[in-house]
C-alpha positions as CSV (number, residue, x, y, z in Angstrom):
1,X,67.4,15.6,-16.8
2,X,67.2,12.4,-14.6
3,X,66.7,14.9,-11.2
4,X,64.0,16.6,-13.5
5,X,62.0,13.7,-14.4
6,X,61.6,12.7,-10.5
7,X,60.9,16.0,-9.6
8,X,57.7,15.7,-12.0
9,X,56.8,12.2,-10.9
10,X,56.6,13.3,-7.5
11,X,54.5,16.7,-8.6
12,X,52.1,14.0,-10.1
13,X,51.9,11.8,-7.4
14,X,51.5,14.4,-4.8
15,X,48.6,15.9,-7.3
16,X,47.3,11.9,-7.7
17,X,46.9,11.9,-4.1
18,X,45.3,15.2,-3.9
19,X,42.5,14.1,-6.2
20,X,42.3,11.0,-4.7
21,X,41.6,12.7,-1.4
22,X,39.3,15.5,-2.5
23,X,36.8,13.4,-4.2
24,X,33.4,13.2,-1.7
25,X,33.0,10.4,0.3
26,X,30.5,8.0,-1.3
27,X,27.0,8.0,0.4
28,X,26.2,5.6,2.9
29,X,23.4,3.2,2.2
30,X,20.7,2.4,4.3
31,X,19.4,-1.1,4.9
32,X,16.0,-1.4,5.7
33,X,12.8,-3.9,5.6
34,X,9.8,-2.9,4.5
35,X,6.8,-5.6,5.1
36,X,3.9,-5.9,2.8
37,X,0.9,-8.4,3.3
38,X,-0.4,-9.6,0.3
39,X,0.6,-10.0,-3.6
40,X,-1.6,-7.7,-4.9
41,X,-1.8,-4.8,-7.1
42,X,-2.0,-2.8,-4.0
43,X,2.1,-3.5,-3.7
44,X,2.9,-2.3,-7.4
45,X,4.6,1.4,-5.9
46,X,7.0,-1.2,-3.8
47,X,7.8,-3.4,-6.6
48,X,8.7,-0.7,-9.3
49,X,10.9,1.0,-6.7
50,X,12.9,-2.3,-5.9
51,X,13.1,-3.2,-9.5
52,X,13.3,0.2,-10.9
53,X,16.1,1.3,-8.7
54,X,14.1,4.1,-7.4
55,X,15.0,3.5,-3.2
56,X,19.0,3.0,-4.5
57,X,18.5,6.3,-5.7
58,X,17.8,7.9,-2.3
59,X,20.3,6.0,-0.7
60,X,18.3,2.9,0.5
61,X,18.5,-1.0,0.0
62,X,15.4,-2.3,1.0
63,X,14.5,-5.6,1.5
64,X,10.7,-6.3,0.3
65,X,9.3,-8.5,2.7
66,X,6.3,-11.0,2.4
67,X,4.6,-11.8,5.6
68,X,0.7,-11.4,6.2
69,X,-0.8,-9.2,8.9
70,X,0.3,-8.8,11.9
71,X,4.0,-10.3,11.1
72,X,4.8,-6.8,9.4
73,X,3.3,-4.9,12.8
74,X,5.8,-7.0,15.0
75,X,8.6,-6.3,13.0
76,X,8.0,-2.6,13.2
77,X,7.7,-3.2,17.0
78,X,10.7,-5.0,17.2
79,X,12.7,-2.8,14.9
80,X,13.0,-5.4,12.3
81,X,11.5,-3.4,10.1
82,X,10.9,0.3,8.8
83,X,7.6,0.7,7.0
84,X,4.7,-1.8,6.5
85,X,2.0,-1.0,3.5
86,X,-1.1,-2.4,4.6
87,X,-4.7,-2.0,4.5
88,X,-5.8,1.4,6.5
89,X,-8.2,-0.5,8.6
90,X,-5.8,-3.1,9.8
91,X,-3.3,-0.3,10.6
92,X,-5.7,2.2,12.1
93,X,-6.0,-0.9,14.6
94,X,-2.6,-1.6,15.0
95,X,-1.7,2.1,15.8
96,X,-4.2,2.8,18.1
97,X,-3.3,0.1,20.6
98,X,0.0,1.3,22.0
99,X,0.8,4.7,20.2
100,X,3.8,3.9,19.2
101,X,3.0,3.7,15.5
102,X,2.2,6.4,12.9
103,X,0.6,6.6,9.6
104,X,2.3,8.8,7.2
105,X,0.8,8.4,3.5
106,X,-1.6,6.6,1.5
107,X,-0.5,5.7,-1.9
108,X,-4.2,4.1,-2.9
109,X,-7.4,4.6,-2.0
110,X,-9.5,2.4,-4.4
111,X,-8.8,-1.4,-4.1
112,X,-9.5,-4.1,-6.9
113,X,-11.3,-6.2,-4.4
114,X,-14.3,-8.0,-6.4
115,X,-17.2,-9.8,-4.1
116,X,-17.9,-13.3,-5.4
117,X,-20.3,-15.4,-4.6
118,X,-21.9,-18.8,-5.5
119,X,-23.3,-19.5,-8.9
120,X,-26.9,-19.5,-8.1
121,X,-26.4,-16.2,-6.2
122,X,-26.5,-13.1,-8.6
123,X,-27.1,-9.6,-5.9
124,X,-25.6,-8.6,-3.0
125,X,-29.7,-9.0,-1.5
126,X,-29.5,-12.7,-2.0
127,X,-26.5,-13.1,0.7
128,X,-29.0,-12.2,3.6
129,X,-28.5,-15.4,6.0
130,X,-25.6,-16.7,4.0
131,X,-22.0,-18.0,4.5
132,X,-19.3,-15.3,4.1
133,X,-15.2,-16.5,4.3
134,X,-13.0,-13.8,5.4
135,X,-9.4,-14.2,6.5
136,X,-10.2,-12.6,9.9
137,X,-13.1,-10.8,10.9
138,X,-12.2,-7.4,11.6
139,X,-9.4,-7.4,8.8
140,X,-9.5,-5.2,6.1
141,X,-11.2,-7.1,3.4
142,X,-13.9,-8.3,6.3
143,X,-14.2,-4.0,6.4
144,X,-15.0,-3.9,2.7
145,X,-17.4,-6.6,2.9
146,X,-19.3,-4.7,5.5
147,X,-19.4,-1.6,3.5
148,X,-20.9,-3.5,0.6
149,X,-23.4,-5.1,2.6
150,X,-24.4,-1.6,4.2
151,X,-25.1,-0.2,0.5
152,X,-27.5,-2.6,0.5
153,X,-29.5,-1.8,3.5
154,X,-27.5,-5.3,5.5
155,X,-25.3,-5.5,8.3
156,X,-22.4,-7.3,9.4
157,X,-25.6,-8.9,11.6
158,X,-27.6,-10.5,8.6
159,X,-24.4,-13.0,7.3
160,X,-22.7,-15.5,9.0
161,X,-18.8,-14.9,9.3
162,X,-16.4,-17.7,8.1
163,X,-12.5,-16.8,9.2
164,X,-10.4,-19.3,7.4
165,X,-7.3,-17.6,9.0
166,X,-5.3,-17.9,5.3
167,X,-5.0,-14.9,2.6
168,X,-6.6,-14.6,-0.7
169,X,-6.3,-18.4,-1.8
170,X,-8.2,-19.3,1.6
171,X,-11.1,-17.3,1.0
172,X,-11.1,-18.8,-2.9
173,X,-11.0,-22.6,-1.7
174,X,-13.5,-21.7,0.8
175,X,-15.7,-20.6,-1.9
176,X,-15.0,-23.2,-4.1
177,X,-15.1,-26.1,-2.2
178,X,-19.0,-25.1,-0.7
179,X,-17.4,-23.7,2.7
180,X,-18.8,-20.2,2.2
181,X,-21.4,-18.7,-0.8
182,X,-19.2,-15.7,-0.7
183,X,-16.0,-14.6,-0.4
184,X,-14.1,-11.2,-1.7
185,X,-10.8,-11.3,-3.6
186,X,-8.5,-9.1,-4.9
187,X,-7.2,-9.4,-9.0
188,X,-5.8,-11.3,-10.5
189,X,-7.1,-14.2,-8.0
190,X,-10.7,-13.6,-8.8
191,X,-10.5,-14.0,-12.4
192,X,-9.9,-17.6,-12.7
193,X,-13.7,-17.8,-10.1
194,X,-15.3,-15.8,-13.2
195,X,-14.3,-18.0,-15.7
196,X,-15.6,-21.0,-13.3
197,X,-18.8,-19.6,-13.5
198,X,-18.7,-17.9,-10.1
199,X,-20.6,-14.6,-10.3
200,X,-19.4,-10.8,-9.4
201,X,-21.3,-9.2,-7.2
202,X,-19.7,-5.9,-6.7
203,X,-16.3,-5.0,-8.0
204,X,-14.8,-2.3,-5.7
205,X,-12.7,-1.2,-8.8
206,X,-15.7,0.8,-10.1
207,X,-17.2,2.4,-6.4
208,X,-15.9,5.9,-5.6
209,X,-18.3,4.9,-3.0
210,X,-16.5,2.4,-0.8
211,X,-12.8,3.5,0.3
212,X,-10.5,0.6,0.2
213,X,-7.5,2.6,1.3
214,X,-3.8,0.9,2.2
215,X,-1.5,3.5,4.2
216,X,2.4,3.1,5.1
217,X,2.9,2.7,8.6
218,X,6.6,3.2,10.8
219,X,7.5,3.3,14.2
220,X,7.6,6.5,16.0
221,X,11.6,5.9,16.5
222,X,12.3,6.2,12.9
223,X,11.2,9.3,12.5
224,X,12.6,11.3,14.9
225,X,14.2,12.1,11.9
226,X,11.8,12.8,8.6
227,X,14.8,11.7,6.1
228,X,13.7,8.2,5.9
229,X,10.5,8.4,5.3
230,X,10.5,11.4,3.1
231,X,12.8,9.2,1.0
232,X,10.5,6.2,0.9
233,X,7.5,8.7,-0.4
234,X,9.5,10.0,-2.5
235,X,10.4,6.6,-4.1
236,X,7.0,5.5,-4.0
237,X,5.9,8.7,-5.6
238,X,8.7,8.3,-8.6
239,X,7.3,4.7,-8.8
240,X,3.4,6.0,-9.4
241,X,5.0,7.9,-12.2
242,X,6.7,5.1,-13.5
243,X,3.3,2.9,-12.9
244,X,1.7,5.0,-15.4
245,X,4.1,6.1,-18.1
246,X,5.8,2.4,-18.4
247,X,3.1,-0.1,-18.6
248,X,5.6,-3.2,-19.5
249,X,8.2,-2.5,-16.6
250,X,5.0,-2.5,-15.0
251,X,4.0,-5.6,-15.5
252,X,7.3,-7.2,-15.4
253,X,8.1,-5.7,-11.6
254,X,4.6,-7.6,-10.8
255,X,5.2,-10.7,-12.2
256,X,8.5,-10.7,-10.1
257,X,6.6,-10.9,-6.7
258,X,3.8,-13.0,-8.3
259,X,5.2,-15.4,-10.5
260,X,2.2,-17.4,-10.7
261,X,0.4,-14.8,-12.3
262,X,-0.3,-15.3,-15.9
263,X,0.7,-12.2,-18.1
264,X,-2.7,-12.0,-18.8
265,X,-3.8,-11.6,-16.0
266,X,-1.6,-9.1,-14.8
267,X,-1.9,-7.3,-17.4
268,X,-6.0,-7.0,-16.8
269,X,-5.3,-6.5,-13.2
270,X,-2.6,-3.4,-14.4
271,X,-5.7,-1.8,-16.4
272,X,-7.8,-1.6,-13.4
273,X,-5.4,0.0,-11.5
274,X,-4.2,2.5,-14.7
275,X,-7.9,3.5,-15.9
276,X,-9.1,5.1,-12.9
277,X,-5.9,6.3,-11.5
278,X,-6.2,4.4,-8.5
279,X,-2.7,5.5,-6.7
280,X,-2.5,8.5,-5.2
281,X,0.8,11.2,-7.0
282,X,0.3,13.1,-3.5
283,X,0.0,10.5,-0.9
284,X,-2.1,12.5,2.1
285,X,-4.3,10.0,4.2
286,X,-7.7,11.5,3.2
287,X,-10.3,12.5,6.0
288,X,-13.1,10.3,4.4
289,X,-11.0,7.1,4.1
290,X,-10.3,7.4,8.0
291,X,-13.9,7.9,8.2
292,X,-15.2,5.2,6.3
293,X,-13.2,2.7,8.5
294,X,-14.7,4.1,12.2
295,X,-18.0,4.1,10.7
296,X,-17.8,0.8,9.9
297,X,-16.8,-1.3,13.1
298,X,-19.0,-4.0,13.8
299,X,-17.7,-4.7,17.1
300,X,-19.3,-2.7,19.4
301,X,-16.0,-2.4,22.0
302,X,-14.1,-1.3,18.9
303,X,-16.5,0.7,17.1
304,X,-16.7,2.6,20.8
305,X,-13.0,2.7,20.7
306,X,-12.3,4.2,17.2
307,X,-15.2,6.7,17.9
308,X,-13.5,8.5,20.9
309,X,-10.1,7.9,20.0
310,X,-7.6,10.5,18.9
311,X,-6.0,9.9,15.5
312,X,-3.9,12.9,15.3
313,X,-2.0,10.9,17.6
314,X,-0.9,8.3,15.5
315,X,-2.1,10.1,11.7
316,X,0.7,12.4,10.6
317,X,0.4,13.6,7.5
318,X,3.1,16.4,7.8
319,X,5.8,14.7,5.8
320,X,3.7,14.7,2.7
321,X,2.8,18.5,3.8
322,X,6.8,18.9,3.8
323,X,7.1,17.8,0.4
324,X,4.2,19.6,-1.0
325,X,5.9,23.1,0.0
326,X,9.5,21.8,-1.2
327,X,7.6,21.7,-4.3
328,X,8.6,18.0,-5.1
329,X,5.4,16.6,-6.8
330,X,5.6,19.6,-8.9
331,X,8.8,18.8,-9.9
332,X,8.4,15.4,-10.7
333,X,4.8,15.4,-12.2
334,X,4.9,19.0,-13.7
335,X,2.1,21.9,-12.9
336,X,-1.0,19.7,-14.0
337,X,-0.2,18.2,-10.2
338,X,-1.3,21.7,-8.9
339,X,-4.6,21.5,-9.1
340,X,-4.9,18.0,-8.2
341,X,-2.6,19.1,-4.9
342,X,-4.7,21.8,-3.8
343,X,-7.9,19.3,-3.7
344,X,-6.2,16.5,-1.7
345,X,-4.5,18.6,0.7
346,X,-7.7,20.1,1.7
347,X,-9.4,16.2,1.7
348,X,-5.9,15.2,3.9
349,X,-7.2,13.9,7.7
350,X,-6.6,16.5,10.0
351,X,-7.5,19.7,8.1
């Protein structure tokens, strides 16, 4: 009986190690960095795949991190980091200058940005000769500003310029304090200006007119192979979803990265972004956005420059192509994404 009883424990512990040794190896997770710019609404796919788990589930643990342009550019170069989501305008530049960077998706292509201006200034008309704070000129807001202006039969020509070389609370203290007339600022920043008593000139939130497009940008070295940044679109993607189905995790994800943010106000700034469908389900970088940002380059060298340059160099949208015939946006958003697909595909840059 004894001899028996081993002969089963080692029958069981030879099976044990069996199934120990059979099961699959547990995926390897990838550490990256992803850089974004500002704390705006802009960055909502980002925060709702970090919080929402969304890059663990395609085996990446990202690190969400806050620099403003060009720190995320520099860490691309330097391999510090995998993907930057930025304004197009300010990556359009930034890939065009050694080649060595590529566009691969747009998740939004209407911005939030409102245009504020002094309280005894009430139409874009009235800024003719006036004091305008950017960050930077030649930035991405400084872009939109210029757009505005144009719809008003201005140029870049008929203000005067103010770089305050800080972000969104620059341009507002250089408003405030008398520096500029007019500044532009993205929600939930502006807000607090319009209950002040500052007035909205234009609110970029309601143009289909004016493109104010952000884009993801990597380094040609990461992808050699498409893996990684199929699996960032895809968590992005799943995050859109989420953006619009789930308004509270929504808001919560924000408030996360912006903890200064009222709930209020973020959830004002979440409506803006929800009733006109602002992000992109099928992120192609669209023709007219890439359009809108050579036509208006103020700079003469630059404007030259973007002109004759060639962007299907550094503009790939393939890997959203890829996905498309995998039939992944289908599967995650249903059939209604069908038609919505066709439409953008045939908008996307380069067809």
């Amino acid at each position: 009986m004894t001899s028996r009883l081993k002969f089963i424990g080692v029958i069981a512990s030879a099976l044990l190690a069996f199934s120990c040794s059979s099961q699959p190896e547990p995926a390897q997770v990838r550490k990256i960095v992803i850089n974004y710019p500002n704390k705006s609404g802009s960055q909502w796919p980002l925060y709702l795949a970090k919080e929402a788990g969304l890059y663990q589930k395609y085996g990446l643990d990202v690190e969400l991190n806050f620099g403003v342009h060009p720190a995320g550019v520099a860490m691309l170069a330097s391999g510090q980091g995998q993907m930057v989501n930025s304004s197009l305008e300010q990556l359009m530049q930034a890939a065009s200058k050694d080649g060595s960077l590529v566009l691969v998706g747009s998740s939004l292509n209407r911005g939030t940005f409102a245009l504020m201006a002094d309280k005894n200034i009430t139409k874009v008309e009235q800024l003719k000769g006036k004091k305008i704070a950017v960050s930077q000129v030649g930035d991405g807001p400084y872009g939109y500003v210029v757009a505005i202006l144009s719809k008003a039969g201005m140029t870049d020509r008929d203000v005067e310029w103010i770089p305050v070389g800080q972000g969104v609370s620059g341009r507002a203290a250089a408003l405030t304090s008398g520096r500029a007339d007019a500044t532009i600022l993205t929600a939930p920043a502006y807000f607090k200006l319009e209950a002040e008593g500052y007035n909205t000139l234009v609110n970029l939130a309601e143009r289909e007119d004016i493109f104010a497009s952000t884009t993801y940008l990597m380094a040609k070295n990461d992808l050699k192979d498409t893996k990684l940044a199929e699996a960032l679109i895809k968590a992005h993607a799943e995050a859109i979803k989420k953006f619009y189905e789930d308004k509270p995790a929504a808001v919560a994800a924000y408030r996360k990265y912006d903890p200064d943010a009222t709930p209020e106000d973020v959830e004002r700034t979440y409506e803006l972004y929800a009733k006109p469908q602002a992000f992109e389900r099928v992120p192609y970088v669209l023709r007219d956005a890439v359009n809108s940002v050579i036509n208006q380059q103020s700079d003469a060298q630059l404007a030259e420059k973007f002109k004759t340059y060639d962007w299907k160099q550094v503009i790939d949208n393939s890997i959203v192509d890829k996905l498309v015939k995998e039939g992944f946006f289908v599967q995650l958003f249903g059939d209604s994404i069908k038609a919505e697909q066709e439409k953008k595909a045939t908008l996307a840059f380069g067809k």
